[in-house]
VEXTOR-837646 format. One record per residue (C-alpha): x, z, y. Coordinates in steps of 0.001 Angstrom, whole numbers, plus 500000, padded with zeros to 6 digits. Layout:
BEGIN
XZY;...
***
This chain:
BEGIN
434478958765199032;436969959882201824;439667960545198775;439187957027197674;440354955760201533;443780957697200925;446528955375199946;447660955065195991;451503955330197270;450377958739199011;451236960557195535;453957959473193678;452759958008189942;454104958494186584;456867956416185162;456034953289183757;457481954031180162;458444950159179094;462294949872178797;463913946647179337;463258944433176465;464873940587175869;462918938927178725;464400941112181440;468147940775179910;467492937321180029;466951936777183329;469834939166183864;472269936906181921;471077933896183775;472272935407187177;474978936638186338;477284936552189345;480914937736190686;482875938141193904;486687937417193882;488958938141196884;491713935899197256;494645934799199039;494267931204196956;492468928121198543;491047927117195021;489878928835192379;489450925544190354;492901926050187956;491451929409187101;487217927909186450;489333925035184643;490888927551181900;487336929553181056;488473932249183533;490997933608181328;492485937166182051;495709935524182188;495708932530184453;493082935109187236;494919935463190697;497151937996190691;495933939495193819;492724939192193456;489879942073194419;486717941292192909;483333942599191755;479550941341190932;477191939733192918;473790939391192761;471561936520194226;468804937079195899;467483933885197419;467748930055196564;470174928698199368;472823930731198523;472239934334200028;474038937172198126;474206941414198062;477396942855196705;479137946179197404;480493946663200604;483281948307199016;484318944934196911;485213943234200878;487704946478201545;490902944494201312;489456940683202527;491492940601205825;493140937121206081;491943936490202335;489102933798201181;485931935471199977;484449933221196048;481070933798194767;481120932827190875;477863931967190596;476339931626186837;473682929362185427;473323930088182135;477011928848180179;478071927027184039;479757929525186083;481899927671189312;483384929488192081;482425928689195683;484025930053198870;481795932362200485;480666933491204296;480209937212205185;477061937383207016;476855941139207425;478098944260206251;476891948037206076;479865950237204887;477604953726204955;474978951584202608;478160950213200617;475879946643201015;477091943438202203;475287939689202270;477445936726201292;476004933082201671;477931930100199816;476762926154200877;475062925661197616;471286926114195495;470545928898193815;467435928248192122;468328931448189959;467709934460191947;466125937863191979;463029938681193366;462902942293194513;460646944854193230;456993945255195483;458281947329198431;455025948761198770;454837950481195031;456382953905194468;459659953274191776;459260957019190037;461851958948188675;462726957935184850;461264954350185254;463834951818182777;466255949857183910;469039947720183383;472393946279185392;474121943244185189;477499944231186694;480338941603185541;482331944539183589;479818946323181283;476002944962182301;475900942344179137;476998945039176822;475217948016178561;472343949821177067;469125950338179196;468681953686181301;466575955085183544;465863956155187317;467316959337188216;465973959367191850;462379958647192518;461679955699195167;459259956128197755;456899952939198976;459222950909202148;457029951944204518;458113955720204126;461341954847204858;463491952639207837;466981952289206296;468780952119203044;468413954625199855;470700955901197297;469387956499194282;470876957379190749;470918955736187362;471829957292184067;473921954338183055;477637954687183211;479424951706185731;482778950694185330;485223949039187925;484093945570188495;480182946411188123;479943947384191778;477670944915194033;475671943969190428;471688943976190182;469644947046188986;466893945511187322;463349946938186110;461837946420182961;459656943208184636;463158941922185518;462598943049189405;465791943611191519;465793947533192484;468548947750193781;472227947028194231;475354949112191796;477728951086193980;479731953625192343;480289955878189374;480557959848189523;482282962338187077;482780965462186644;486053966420185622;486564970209184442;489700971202183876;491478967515181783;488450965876180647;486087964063182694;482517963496181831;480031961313183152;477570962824185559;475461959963186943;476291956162188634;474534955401192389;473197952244193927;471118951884196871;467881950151197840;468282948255201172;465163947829203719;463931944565201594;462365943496204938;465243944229207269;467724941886204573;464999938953204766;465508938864208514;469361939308208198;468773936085206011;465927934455208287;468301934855211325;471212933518209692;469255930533208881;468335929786212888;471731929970213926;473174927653210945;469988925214211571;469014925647207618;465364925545206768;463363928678204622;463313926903201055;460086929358200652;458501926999202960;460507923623202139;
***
């Protein structure tokens, strides 16, 4: 009897063995979200034209987004804000085929987590809800991204670092994926195969012996799930904005 009293998340379970299948990538594709960084006011010429290559801002820095709440709240890459001194901060937020570019608010950074929260003055009813903080995400679990440069073209993969339950844990987590990144996918979602945010894409590694380089393994992190909500919940005091969970 005392064995049945011990936690499940005290021993780490086997992978769930479901890949991705159309109804995660779907959801996926309906958030699919970017950051720009810009010295332009308006982004408006450039939504105007389809977002063509050719008519982007020349100076622009930019990578994904990924929403995580309905009033606007954001995680990207910290890495994608290096250069936004002086510059205006877009979200290009997608629903579905609609994709429009609103200027964004830094609410808080963490460059050793390579995280950063963005809110933008508009609804986002399409969001991500994060996976159950309180379940173990084992090593070779199947996921996807949705990164702007590769996620709609990228094949599923799979855990390479096992994720312990939040309560084992107080800060942020790296954790590998088998599925090569590319510039521009940093700050996009990791997603499971129920469509559950895991976590947030960071960076790429390689090996490179001798001339050729060869993929090794991308990284994303995990923040505190609880420790972002009351980054958000504070936010929303001191801008005198209600909890749409509670509306």
């Amino acid at each position: 009897m005392a064995a049945c009293l011990v936690p499940a998340c005290s021993v780490e379970p086997v992978a769930d063995p479901r890949v991705p299948g159309p109804a995660a990538r779907r959801i996926v594709t309906q958030r699919v979200s970017a950051v720009v960084v810009t010295e332009r006011d308006d982004l408006s010429r450039w939504m105007n034209r389809g977002f063509a290559v050719s008519n982007a801002p020349g100076d622009a820095d930019g990578g994904s987004a990924t929403p995580i709440s309905a009033d606007g709240y954001f995680l990207t890459a910290d890495h994608v804000l290096a250069r936004m001194e002086g510059r205006n901060v877009f979200v290009i937020y997608g629903r579905g085929a609609r994709l429009a570019p609103v200027k964004a608010r830094v609410v808080w950074r963490s460059g050793g987590a390579d995280l950063a929260l963005l809110h933008i003055p508009a609804k986002t009813p399409d969001y991500y809800r994060w996976s159950s903080p309180d379940r173990w995400l084992p090593e070779g679990s199947g996921v996807i991204h949705g990164g702007i440069a590769t996620g709609s073209k990228s094949e599923s993969g799979k855990l390479g670092t096992s994720l312990a339950p939040e309560a084992r844990f107080t800060g942020n987590r790296k954790f590998k994926i088998d599925i090569p990144l590319q510039p521009g996918d940093s700050g996009g979602p990791v997603v499971d195969a129920h469509g559950a945010l895991v976590g947030i894409n960071s960076a790429v590694e390689f090996l490179v012996p001798m001339e050729t380089a060869f993929f090794v393994d991308s990284e994303a992190c995990r923040p505190n799930t609880r420790r972002i909500e009351s980054v958000i919940q504070m936010d929303r005091a001191r801008n005198n904005r209600p909890n749409p969970a509670v509306e």
